[in-house]
N, C-alpha and C positions, 0 to 999 in steps of 0.2 A: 503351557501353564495358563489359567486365566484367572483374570484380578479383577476383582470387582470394585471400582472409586466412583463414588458421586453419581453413582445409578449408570455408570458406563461401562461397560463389557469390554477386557481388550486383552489381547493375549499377548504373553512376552516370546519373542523370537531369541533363541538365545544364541545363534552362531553369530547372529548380527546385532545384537544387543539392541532391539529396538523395539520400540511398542508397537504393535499392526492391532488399529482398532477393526473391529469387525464390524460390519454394515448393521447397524442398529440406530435406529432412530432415537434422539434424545430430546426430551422437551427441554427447552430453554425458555427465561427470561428475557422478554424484550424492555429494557430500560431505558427511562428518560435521558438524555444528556444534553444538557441545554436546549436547542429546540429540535436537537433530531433525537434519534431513538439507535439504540447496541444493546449487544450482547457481548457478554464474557466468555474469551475464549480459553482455554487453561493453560498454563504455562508452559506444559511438559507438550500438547498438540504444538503450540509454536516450536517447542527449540528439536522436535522430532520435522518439524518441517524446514526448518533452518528461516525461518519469521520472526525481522525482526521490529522494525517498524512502519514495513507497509506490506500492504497488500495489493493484487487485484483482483474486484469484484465485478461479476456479470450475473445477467441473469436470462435464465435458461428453462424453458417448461415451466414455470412459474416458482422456480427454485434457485435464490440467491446461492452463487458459487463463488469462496475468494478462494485465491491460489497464490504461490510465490509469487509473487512481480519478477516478469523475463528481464525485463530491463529498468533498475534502478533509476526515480525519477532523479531528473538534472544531471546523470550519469556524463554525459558526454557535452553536455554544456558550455564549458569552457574551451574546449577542444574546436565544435562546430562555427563558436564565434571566433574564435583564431580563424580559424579556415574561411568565415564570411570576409572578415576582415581584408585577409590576404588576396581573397575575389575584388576586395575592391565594389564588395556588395553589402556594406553598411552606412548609403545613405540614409538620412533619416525620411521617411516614406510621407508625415503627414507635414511637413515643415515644422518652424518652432510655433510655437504657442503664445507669442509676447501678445499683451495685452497694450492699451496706448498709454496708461499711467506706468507701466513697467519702464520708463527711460531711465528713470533715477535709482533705481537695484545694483546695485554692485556684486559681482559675481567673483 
């Protein structure tokens, strides 16, 4: 079956209940957002991609590509500082920072 929304072409898979857009090119809006610039991506392309609040963007042949993000930013974060920790490899690297009127700070 094919459904036409918002000048997009896409056909419905029905054994697998999914949307498969077909390779059509679509003109989008490029929008101000404070001082960078986006586009709107549609809700139903996220949740068919399972996107939900990141992405990863590259860019390839002079064509921005985002995709699922493999690994969840800070995913393992808490885990890998345990692990420094227990190395015995969280000295602090640059020393402290006191300054010469810092004697009187209470911490």
């Amino acid at each position: 079956m094919l459904l036409f929304s918002n000048n997009i072409v896409i056909t419905m898979n029905k054994k697998q209940n999914l949307i498969t857009p077909l390779k059509v090119s679509m003109p989008v809006s490029v929008r101000a957002i404070g001082n960078s610039r986006g586009v709107v991506i549609p809700k139903a392309i996220l949740e068919q991609l399972g996107i939900e609040r990141e992405m990863d963007m590259s860019v390839e042949d002079a064509k921005i590509i985002l995709s699922k993000p493999k690994n969840p930013v800070r995913k393992s974060w808490a885990n890998d500082a345990k692990a420094i920790a227990t190395a015995g490899e969280d000295k602090l690297i640059a020393g402290d920072f006191n300054n010469e009127n810092d004697g009187d700070w209470v911490w």
